[in-house]
C-alpha positions as CSV (number, residue, x, y, z in Angstrom):
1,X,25.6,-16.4,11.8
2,X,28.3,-17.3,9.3
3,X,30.1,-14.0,7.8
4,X,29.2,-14.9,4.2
5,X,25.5,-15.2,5.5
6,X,26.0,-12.1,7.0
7,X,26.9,-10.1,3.8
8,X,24.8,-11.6,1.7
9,X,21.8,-10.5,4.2
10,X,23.7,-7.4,4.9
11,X,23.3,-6.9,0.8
12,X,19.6,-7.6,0.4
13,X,18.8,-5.5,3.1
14,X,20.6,-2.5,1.2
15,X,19.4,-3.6,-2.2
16,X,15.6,-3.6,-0.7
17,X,16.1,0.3,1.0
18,X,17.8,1.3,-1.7
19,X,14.9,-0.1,-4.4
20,X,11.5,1.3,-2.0
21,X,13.7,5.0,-2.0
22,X,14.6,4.8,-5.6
23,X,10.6,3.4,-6.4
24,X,9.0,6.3,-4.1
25,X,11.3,9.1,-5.7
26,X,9.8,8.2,-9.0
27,X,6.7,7.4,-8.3
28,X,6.8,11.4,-7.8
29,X,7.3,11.2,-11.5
30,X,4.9,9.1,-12.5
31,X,2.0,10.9,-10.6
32,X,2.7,13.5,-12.2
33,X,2.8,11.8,-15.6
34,X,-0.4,9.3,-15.0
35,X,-2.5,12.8,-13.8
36,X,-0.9,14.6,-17.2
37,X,-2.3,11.3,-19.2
38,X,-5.7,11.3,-17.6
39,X,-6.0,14.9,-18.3
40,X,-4.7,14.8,-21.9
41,X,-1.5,17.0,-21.0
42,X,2.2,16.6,-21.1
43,X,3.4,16.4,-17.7
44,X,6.9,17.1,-16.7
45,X,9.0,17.1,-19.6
46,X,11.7,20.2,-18.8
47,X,14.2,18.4,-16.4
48,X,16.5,16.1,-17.9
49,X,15.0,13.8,-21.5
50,X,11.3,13.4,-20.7
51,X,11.0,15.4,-17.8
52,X,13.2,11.9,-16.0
53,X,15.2,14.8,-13.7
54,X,11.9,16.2,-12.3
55,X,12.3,14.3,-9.0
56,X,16.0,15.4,-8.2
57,X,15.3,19.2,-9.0
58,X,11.9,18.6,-6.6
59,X,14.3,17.3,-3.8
60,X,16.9,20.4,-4.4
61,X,14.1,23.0,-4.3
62,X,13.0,20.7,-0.9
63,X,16.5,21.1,0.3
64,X,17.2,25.1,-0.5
65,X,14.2,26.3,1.0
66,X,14.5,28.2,3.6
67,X,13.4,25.9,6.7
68,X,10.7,27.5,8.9
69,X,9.4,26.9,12.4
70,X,6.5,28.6,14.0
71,X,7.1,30.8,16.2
72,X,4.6,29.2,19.3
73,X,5.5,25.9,18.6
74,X,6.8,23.0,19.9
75,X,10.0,22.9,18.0
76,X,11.6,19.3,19.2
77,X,7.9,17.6,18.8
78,X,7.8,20.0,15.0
79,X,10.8,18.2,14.1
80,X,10.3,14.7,15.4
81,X,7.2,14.1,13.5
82,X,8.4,13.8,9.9
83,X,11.1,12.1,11.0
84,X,8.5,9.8,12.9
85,X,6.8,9.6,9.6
86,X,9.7,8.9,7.3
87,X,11.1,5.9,9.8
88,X,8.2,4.1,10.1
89,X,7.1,4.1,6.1
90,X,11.1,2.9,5.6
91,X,10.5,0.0,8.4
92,X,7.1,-1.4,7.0
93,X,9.0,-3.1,3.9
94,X,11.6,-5.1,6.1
95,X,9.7,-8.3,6.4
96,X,8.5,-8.3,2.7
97,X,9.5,-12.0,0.9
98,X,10.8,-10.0,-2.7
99,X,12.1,-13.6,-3.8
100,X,12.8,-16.8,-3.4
101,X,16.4,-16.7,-2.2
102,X,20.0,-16.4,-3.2
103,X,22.2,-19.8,-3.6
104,X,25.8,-19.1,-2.5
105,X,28.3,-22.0,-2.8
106,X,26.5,-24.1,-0.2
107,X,24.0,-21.4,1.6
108,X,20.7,-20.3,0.9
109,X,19.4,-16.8,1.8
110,X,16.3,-15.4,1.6
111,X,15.6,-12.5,-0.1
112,X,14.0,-10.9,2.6
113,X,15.4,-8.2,5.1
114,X,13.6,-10.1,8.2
115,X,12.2,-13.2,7.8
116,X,10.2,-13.5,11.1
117,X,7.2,-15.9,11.8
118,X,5.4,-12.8,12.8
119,X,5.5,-10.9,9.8
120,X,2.0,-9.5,9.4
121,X,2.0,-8.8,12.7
122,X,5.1,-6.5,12.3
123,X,3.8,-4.6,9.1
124,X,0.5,-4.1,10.7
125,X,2.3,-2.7,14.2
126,X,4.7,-0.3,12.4
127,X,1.9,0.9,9.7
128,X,-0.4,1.8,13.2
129,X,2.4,3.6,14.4
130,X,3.0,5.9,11.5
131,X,0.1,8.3,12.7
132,X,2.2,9.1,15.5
133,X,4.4,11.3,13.0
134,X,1.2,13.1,11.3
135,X,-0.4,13.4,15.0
136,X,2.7,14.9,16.4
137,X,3.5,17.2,13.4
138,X,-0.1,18.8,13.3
139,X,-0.2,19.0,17.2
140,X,3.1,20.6,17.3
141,X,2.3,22.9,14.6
142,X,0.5,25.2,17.2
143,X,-2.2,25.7,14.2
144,X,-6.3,24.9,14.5
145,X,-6.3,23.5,11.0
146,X,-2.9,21.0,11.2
147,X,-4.7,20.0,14.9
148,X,-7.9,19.3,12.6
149,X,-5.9,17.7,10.3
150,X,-3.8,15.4,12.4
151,X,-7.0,14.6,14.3
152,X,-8.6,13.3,11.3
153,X,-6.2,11.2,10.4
154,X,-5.8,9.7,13.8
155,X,-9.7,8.7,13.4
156,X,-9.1,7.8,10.3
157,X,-6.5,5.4,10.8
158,X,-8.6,3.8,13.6
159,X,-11.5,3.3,12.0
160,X,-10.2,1.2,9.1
161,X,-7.5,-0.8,10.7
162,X,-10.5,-2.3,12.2
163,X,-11.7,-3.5,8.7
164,X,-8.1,-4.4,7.9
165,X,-7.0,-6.4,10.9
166,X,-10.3,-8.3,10.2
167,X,-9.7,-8.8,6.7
168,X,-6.1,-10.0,7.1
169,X,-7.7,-12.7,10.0
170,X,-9.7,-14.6,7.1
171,X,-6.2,-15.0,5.4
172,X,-4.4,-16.1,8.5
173,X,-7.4,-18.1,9.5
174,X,-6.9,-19.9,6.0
175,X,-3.0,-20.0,6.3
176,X,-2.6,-21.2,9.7
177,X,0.9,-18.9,9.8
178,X,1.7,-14.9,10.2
179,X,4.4,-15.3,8.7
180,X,4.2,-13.5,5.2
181,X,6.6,-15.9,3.5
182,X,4.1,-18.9,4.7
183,X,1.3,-17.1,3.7
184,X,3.3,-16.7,-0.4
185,X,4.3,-20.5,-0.1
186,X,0.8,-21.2,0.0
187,X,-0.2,-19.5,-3.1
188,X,2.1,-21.3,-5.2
189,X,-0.8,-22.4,-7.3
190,X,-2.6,-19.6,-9.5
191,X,-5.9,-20.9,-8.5
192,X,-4.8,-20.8,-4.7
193,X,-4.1,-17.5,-4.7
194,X,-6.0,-15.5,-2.2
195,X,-7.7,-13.1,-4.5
196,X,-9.4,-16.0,-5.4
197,X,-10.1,-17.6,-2.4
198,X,-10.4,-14.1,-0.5
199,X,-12.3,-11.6,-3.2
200,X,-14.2,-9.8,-0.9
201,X,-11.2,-9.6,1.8
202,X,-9.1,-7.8,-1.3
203,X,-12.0,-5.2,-1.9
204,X,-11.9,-4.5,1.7
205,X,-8.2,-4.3,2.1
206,X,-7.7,-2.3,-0.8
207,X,-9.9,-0.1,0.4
208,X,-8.5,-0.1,3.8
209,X,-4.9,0.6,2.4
210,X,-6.2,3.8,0.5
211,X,-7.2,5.2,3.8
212,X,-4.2,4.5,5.9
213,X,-2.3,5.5,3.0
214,X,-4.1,8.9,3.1
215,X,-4.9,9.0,-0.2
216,X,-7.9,10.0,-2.4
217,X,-10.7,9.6,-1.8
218,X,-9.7,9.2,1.8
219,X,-7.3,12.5,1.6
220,X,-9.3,14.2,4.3
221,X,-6.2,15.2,6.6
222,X,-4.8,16.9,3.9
223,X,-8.1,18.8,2.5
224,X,-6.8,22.1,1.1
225,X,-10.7,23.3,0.3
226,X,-11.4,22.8,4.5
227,X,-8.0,22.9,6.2
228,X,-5.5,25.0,4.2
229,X,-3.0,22.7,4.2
230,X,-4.0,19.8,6.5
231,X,-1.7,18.7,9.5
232,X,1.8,20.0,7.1
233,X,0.2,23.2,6.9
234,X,3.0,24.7,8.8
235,X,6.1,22.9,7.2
236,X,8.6,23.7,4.9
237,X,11.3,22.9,3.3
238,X,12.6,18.8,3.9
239,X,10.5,18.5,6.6
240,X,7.5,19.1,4.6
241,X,9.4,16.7,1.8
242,X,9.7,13.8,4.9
243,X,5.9,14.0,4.7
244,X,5.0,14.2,1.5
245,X,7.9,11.4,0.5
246,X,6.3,9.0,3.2
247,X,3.1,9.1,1.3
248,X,4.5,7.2,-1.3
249,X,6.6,5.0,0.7
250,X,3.7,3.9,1.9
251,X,1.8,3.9,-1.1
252,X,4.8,1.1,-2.1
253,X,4.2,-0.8,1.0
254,X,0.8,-1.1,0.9
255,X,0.8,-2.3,-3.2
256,X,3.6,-4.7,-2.0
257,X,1.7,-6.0,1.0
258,X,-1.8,-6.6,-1.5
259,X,0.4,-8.1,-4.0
260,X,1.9,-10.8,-1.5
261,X,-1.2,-11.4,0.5
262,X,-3.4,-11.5,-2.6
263,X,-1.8,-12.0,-5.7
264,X,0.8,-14.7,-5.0
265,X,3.9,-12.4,-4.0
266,X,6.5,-13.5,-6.4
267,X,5.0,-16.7,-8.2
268,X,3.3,-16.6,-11.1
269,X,1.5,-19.2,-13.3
270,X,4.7,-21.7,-14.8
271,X,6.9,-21.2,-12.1
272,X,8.0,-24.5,-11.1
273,X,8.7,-25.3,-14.7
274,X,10.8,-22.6,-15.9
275,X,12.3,-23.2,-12.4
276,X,13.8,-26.6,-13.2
277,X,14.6,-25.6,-16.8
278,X,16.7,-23.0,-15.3
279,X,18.4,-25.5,-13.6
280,X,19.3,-27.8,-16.3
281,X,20.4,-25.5,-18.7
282,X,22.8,-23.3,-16.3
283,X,23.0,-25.5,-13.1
284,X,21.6,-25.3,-9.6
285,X,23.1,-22.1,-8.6
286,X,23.3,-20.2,-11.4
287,X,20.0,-21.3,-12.6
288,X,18.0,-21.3,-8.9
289,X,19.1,-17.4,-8.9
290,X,17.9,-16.7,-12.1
291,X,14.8,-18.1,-11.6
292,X,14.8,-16.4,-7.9
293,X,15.2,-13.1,-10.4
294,X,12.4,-13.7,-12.6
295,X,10.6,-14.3,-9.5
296,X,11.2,-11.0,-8.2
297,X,10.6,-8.6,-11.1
298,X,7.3,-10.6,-11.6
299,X,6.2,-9.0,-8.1
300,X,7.5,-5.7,-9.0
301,X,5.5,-5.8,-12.0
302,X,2.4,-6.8,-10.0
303,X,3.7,-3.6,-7.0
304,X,4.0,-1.3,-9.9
305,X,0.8,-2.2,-11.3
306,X,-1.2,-1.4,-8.1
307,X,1.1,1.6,-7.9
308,X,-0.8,2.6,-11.1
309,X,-3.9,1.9,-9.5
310,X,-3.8,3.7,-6.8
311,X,-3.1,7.2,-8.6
312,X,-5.8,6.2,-11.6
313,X,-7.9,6.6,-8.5
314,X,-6.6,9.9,-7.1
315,X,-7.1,11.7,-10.5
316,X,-11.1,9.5,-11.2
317,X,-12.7,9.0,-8.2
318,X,-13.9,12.7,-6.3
319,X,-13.0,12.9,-2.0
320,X,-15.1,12.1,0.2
321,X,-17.0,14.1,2.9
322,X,-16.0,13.3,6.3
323,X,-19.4,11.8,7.4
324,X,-19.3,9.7,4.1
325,X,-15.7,8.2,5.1
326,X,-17.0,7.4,8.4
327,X,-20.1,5.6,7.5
328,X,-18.0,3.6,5.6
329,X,-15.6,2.3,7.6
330,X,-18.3,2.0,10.6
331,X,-20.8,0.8,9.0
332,X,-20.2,-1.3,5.8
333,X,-16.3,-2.4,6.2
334,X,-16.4,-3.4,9.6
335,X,-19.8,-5.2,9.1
336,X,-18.3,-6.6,5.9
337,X,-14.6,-8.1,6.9
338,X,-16.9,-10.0,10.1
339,X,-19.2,-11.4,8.0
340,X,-16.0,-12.4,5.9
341,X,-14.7,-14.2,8.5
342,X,-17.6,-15.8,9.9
343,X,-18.3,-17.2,6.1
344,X,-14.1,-18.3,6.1
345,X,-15.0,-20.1,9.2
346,X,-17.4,-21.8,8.0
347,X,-15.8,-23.1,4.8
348,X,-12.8,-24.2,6.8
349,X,-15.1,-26.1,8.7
350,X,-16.7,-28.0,5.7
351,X,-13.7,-27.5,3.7
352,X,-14.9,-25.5,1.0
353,X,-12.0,-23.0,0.2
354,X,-14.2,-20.6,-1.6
355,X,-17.0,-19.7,0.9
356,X,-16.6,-16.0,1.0
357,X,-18.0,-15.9,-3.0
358,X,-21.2,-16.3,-1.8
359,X,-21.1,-12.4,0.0
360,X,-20.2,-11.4,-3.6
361,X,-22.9,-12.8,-5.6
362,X,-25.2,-12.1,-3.1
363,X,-24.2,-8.2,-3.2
364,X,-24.1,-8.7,-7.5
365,X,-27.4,-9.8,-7.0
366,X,-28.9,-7.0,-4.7
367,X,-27.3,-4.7,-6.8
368,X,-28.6,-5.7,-10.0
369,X,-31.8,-5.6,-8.2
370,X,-31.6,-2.3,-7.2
371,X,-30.4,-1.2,-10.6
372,X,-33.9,-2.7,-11.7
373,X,-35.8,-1.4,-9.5
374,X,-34.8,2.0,-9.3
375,X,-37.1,4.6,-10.5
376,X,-37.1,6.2,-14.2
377,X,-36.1,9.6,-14.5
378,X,-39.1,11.1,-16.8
379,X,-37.4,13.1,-19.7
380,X,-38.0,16.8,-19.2
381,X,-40.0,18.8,-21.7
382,X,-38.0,21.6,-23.3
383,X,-40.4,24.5,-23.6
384,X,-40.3,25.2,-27.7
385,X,-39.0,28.8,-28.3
């Protein structure tokens, strides 16, 4: 590889750690902020103008504490588990297509940290193994409740990658490529993007990516009203930060992932004309890296977006019981994402790129009939004092 290459990629790579860290610490923030909105409060508004220091005086009370190991515990395992965590939510975002590229004098370099052919296959390796960390911690731990934890998110995990795997086979099936910068390419057109062509696919991986994220409603390995804690009952100080900073490393990921395997990753509607307007007003580098620019905040405004979404739902929608999460990635995902790619199978085969609508209007159609059909509550008498 040529040395300008080389530090150009060496650059990007930086610029993308640097962004998912600087995104997660915040997103901290906002949490905090989007809970203190749905709740009609204020929120953090002490450190630094509008509460904007909050995060950096969370991670200096995470550093000063005083760092604490069980007594009966496995201390090398209690320490390699966060950091397990930690460097597997970091590795998930390497293969990520942020942009188009960067023109350089004569090169052109993506702006990607990995661009591999086998891109989805990567994302959904390293995600699976990120339950080592919480399996290892809560085992470690030496504690009933962080084994119960750990243990629930270890079933957890495996029951909806199931649904996700399956869901993400539609779009490869459809694609004909793994590779997540093939899989953009082909969404170049706002009516091919897979959210249209995939709906049910999107419900079912968004559903899936709130589970492997841990999040509520699927916070069950955490459950402070069951398990005290959950499977970081036991930690303290930065190691108990590793965990909880993971969280949303992953929650960045994930809204990534569903924003270039749904949503058209970094095109948006116009693109190819404000593309070659770039270029003949500033030139072909200059305007090409521009547009490459544009292109790029455009998916972070579609990442931040779904980072939104997923805490509206934490502070809306109530957890789940344990049976309840179950059921539902057993019986009504799994069954779902099959059915979804028997019915993409079956479109590719008669070429009709928008098969899977019919499972939708079929359930809007069994639900309105339901709705119907369901009995009247009688109004109750109030006895007249």
């Amino acid at each position: 590889m040529d040395l300008t290459v080389l530090i150009i990629k060496s650059l990007v790579i930086l610029a993308i750690f640097g962004i998912t860290l600087l995104i997660a610490t915040y997103s901290t923030y906002a949490e905090r902020k989007v809970a203190a909105f749905l709740q009609d409060r204020i929120g953090p508004n002490r450190a630094g103008p509008l509460g904007l220091l909050q995060p950096i005086a969370d991670a200096g009370k995470m550093f000063f504490k005083e760092d604490f190991i069980p007594a009966q515990a496995s201390k090398w395992l209690f320490i390699l588990g966060p950091c397990l965590a930690m460097l597997t939510a970091l590795m998930s975002s390497a293969v990520i297509p942020f942009g188009d590229s960067i023109k350089y004098a004569s090169y052109d370099v993506p702006v990607q940290g990995l661009d591999v052919n086998v891109g989805i296959l990567y994302v959904f390796g390293v995600v699976s193994l990120g339950v080592y960390g919480i399996m290892i911690g809560g085992w470690a731990s030496n504690n009933k409740f962080s084994l119960l934890g750990a243990i629930r998110a270890a079933s957890q995990n495996i029951s909806y990658e199931v649904a996700l795997g399956l869901s993400i086979i539609a779009i490869l099936m459809m694609t004909g490529s793994l590779s997540l910068r093939h899989i953009v390419n082909e969404q170049a057109n706002v009516w091919e993007w897979n959210i249209f062509t995939q709906p049910l696919g999107f419900v079912i991986f968004l559903t899936c990516a709130f589970a492997e994220c841990n999040r509520t409603p699927f916070d069950l390995p955490e459950c402070e009203t069951e398990l005290v804690g959950g499977y970081h009952t036991e930690y303290s100080s930065m190691k108990l930060g590793l965990y909880l900073f993971s969280e949303y490393i992953n929650m960045f990921t994930s809204s990534a992932v569903i924003s270039t395997l749904y949503f058209g990753g970094f095109h948006y509607p116009f693109m190819t004309q404000v593309h070659d307007a770039l270029v003949g007003s500033l030139g072909d580098v200059a305007g090409h890296n521009v547009a490459t620019l544009i292109g790029t905040v455009v998916l972070f405004a579609k990442i931040f977006f779904f980072i939104f979404f997923f805490m509206w739902v934490r502070w809306t929608v109530p957890r789940f019981r344990y049976d309840q999460l179950m059921n539902l990635g057993w019986k009504s995902l799994i069954p779902l994402s099959i059915l979804n790619v028997i019915l993409t199978g079956a479109g590719l085969l008669y070429n009709i790129k928008y098969a899977t609508w019919a499972i939708v209007l079929v359930m809007v159609v069994l639900g309105a009939t339901n709705a119907i059909k369901a009995p009247r509550r009688k109004p109750v008498a109030v006895p007249q004092v």
